[in-house]
C-alpha positions in Angstrom: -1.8 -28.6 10.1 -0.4 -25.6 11.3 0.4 -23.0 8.5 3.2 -20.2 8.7 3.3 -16.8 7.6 5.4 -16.1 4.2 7.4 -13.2 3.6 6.4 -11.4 0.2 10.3 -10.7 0.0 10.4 -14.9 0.0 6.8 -15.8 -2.5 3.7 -14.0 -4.0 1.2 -15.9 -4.1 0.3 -18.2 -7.0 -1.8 -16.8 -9.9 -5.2 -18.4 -9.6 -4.8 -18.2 -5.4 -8.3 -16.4 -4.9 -8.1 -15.0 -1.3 -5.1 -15.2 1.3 -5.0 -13.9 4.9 -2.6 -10.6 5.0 -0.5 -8.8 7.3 -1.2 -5.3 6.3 0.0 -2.1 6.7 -1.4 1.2 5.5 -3.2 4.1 5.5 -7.0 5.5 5.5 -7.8 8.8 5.0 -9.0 10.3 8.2 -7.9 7.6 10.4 -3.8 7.3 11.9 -1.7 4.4 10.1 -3.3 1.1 10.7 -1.6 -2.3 10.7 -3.8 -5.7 10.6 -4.3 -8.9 9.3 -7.3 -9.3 6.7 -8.4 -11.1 3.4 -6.8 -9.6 0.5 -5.6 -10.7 -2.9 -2.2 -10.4 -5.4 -2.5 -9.7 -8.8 0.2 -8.4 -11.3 -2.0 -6.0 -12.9 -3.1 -4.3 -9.5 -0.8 -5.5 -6.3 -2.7 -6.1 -3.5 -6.3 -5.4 -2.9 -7.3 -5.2 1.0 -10.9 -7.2 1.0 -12.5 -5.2 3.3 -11.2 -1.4 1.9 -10.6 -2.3 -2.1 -10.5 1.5 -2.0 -7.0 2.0 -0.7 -3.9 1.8 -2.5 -1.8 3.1 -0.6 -1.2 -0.2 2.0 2.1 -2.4 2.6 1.9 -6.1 2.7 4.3 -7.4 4.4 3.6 -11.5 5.1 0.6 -13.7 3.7 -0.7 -17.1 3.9 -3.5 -19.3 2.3 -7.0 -19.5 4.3 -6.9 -22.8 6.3 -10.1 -25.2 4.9 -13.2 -24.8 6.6 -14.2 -27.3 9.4 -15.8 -30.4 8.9 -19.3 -30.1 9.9 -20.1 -31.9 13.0 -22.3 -35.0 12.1 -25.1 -35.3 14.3 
C-alpha cells in the first residue's frame, strides 16, 4: 500500500499517533537552514518535536505521514 504525504494545512496527526515520518524545515545553530524528512511527533502542548534534534524549536513542518509497518520477517 502506497502511502501519501499530508499537508499539516489539510490534518495533524491523531492524538495517540506515536511517531510519523516529517518533512521538515528549520534551523540549527551553526549550521545553514536545513530541510529533511525524519521521525518526529505532534502534540498540542509542544508542536512538533524533530526525533533526532528534540532540541530545536525553531523547525517548520510542512507534510507528514504515518511509518509504513515493518516487514514481515522472511520464514526460513
Amino acid at each position: 500500500m502506497e502511502m501519501e504525504w499530508i499537508s499539516v494545512k489539510d490534518k495533524l496527526p491523531p492524538k495517540g499517533e506515536e511517531m510519523v515520518l516529517a518533512v521538515v524545515h528549520g534551523y540549527r545553530e551553526g549550521i545553514v537552514p536545513m530541510s529533511a524528512v525524519g521521525m518526529a511527533r505532534h502534540t498540542s502542548e509542544d508542536g512538533w518535536i524533530l526525533e533526532e534534534f528534540p532540541e530545536l524549536n525553531n523547525i517548520r513542518v510542512t507534510h507528514w505521514m504515518p511509518l509504513p509497518e515493518p516487514p514481515e520477517e522472511a520464514h526460513t
